[in-house]
C-alpha positions in Angstrom: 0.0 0.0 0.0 1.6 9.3 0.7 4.3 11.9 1.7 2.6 13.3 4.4 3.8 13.9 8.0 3.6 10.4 9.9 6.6 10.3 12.5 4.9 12.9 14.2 1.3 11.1 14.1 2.9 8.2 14.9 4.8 9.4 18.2 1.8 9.3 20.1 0.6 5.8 19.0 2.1 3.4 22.6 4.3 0.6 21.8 1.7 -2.2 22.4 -1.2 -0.2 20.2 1.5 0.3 17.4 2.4 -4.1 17.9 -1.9 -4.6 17.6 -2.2 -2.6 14.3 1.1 -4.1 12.6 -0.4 -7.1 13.5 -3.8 -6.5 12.0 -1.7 -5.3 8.8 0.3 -8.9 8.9 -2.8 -11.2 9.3 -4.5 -9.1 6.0 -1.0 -10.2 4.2 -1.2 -13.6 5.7 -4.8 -13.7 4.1 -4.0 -12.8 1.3 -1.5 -16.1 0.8 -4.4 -18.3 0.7 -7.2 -16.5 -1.9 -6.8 -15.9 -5.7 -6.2 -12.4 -5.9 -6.0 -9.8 -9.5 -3.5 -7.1 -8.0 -3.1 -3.6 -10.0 -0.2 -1.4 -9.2 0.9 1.8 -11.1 4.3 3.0 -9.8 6.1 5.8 -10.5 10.0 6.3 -9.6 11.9 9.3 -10.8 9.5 10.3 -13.1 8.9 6.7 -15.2 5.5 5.4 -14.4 4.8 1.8 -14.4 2.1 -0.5 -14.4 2.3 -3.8 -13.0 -0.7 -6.6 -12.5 -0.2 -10.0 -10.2 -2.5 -12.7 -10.4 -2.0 -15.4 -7.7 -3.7 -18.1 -8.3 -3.9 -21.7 -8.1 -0.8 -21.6 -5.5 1.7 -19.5 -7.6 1.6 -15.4 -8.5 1.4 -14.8 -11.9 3.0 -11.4 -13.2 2.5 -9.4 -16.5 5.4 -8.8 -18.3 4.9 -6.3 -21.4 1.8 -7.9 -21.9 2.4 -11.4 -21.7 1.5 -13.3 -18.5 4.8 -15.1 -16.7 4.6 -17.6 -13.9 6.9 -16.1 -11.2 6.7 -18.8 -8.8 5.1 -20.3 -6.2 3.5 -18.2 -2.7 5.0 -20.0 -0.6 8.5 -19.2 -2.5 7.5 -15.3 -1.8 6.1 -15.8 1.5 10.4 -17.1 2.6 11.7 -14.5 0.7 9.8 -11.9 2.5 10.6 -13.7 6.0 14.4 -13.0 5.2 14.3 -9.5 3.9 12.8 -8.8 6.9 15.5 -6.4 8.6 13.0 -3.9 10.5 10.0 -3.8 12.5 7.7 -1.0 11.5 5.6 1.7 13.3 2.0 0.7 12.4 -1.9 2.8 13.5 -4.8 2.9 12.9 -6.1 6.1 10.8 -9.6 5.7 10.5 -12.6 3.8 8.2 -13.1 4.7 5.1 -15.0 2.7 2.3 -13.4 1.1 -0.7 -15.8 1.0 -4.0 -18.6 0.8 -1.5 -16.8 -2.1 0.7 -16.2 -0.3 4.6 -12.1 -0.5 5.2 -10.2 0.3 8.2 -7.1 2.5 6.7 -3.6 1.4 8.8 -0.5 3.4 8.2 3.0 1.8 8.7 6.3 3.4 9.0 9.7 1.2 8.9 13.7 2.5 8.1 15.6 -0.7 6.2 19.2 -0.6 5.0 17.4 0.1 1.8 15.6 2.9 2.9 12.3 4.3 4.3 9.1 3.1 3.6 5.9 4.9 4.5 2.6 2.8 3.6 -1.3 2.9 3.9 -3.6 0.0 3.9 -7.2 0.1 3.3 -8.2 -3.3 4.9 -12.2 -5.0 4.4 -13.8 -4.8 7.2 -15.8 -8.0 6.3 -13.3 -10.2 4.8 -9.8 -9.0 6.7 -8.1 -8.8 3.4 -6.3 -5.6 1.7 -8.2 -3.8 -0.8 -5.7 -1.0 -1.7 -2.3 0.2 -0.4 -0.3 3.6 -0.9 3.0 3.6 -0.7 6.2 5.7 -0.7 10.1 4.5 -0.6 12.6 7.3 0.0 15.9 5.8 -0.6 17.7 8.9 -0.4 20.5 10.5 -2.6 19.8 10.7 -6.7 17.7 7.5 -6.7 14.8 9.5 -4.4 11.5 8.8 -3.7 9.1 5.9 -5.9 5.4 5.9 -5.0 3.2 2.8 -5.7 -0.5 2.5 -5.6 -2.0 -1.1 -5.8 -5.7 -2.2 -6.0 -6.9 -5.6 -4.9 -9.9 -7.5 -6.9 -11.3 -10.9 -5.4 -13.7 -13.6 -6.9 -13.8 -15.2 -10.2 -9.9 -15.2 -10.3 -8.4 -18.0 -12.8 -4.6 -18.2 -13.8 -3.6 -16.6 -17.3 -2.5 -18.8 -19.4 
């Protein structure tokens, strides 16, 4: 899941609040592991926009590569390789609900500084399902590289591998 002020929101979120609403922002990527999902991102870093859809389906992510559909592997395969790039534990609140093409969301906000960078993100999470149904998000690597900002949709239902 942009550029606006969070460390100073997030000062005032307590330690164990912050640990409750990373962990409501975890289970929502946990849940997403196990449904067939049609992800849409556009993301634009140093000026080059790009647009970038996932399918995961049928136990593997499917990704579209200048208009043809490549298998890029099982989830369970990105599910490790997200366990060990995990060098930082994030800052996460709650901002408020807010509906989603008509669907009620509660919108989290994370903050975390990796070697790579800083990441600032929101989530829009269902309030009936538990799953995400859009995320902003900014990396600010510093120096020439800058800042890239991503914004993904989510679509459920009626998913089917390309191919």
């Amino acid at each position: 899941m942009v550029g606006f002020a969070i460390a100073f929101l997030l000062s005032a979120v307590s330690p164990v609040a912050a640990q409750v609403d990373c962990k409501v922002i975890l289970d929502a990527e946990s849940k997403l592991g196990n449904v067939d999902a049609h992800v849409y991102t556009t993301t634009n870093a140093g000026g080059h926009p790009l647009t970038v859809e996932m399918i995961y389906a049928a136990g593997n992510i499917y990704f579209k590569n200048q208009g043809k559909w490549e298998n890029s592997g099982s989830r369970k395969d990105m599910d490790q390789l997200k366990k060990n790039h995990k060098n930082s534990t994030p800052i996460c609140r709650y901002v408020k609900d807010e509906a989603v093409s008509s669907e009620m969301a509660a919108v989290y906000s994370s903050h975390e500084e990796t070697p790579s960078g800083k990441v600032d993100t929101q989530v829009w999470i269902s309030k009936a399902s538990g799953l995400p149904l859009r995320q902003e998000t900014a990396i600010d690597v510093g120096g020439s590289a800058g800042k890239s900002v991503s914004s993904a949709r989510y679509e459920y239902g009626n998913i089917k591998p390309p191919m």
